[in-house]
C-alpha positions in Angstrom: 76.9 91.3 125.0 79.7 90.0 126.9 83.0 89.5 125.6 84.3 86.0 125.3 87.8 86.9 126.4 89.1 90.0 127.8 92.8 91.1 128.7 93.9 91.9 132.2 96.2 94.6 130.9 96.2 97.1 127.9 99.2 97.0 125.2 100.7 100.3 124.4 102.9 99.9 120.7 104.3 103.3 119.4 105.8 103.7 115.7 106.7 107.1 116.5 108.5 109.0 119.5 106.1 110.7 121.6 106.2 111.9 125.1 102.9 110.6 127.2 101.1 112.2 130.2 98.0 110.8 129.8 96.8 107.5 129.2 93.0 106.3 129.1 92.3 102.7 129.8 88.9 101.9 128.5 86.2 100.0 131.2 88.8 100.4 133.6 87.5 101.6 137.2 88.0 104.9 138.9 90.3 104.7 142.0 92.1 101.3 140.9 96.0 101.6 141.1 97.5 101.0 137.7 101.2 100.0 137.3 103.2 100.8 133.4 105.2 97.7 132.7 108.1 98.5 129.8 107.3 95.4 127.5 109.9 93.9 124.3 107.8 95.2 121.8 108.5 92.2 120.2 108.4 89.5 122.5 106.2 90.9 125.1 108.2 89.9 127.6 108.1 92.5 130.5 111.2 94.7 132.2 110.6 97.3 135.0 107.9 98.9 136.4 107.9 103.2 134.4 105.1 104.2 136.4 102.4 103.7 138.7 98.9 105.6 139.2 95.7 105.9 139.8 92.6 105.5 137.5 90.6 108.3 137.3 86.9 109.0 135.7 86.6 107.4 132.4 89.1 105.8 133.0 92.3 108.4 132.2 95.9 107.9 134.1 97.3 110.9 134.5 100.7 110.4 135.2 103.2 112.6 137.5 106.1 112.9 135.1 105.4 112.4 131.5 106.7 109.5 129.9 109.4 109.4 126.9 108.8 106.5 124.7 110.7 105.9 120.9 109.5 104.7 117.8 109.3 100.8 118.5 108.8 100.9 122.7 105.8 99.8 124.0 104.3 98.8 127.2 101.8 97.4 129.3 99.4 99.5 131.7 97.9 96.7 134.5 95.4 97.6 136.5 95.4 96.1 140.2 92.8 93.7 140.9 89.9 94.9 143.2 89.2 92.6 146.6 
């Protein structure tokens, strides 16, 4: 079955602290460049560019320096369009 709608980017919301190396993106492809946008957690609206990657099999980030994010943060992992 196909999906009638489908995000271009995952949503990350935390409601504790945590510190993240790894992040797995679901369907995502291997080798894609993904880009973590910090996001109002509220609002959505997005701020700077955290981090930036590349998708590896099954879709897992790994990232080069762990990320610190606090109860309440959340952000936005968008994976680059392929041509």
């Amino acid at each position: 079955m196909l999906p009638l709608y489908r995000d271009p980017h995952y949503l990350f919301r935390f409601a504790d602290s945590r510190i993240i190396a790894r992040i797995r993106l679901e369907g995502a492809t291997a080798g894609q460049r993904v880009k973590l946008v910090r996001v109002d957690a509220s609002t959505l609206k997005q701020s700077d560019v955290i981090a930036e990657a590349n998708i590896g099999a099954d879709g897992w980030v790994e990232l080069a320096e762990p990320l610190i994010v606090h109860a309440g943060e959340a952000f936005v992992a968008a994976p680059s369009q392929l041509e």
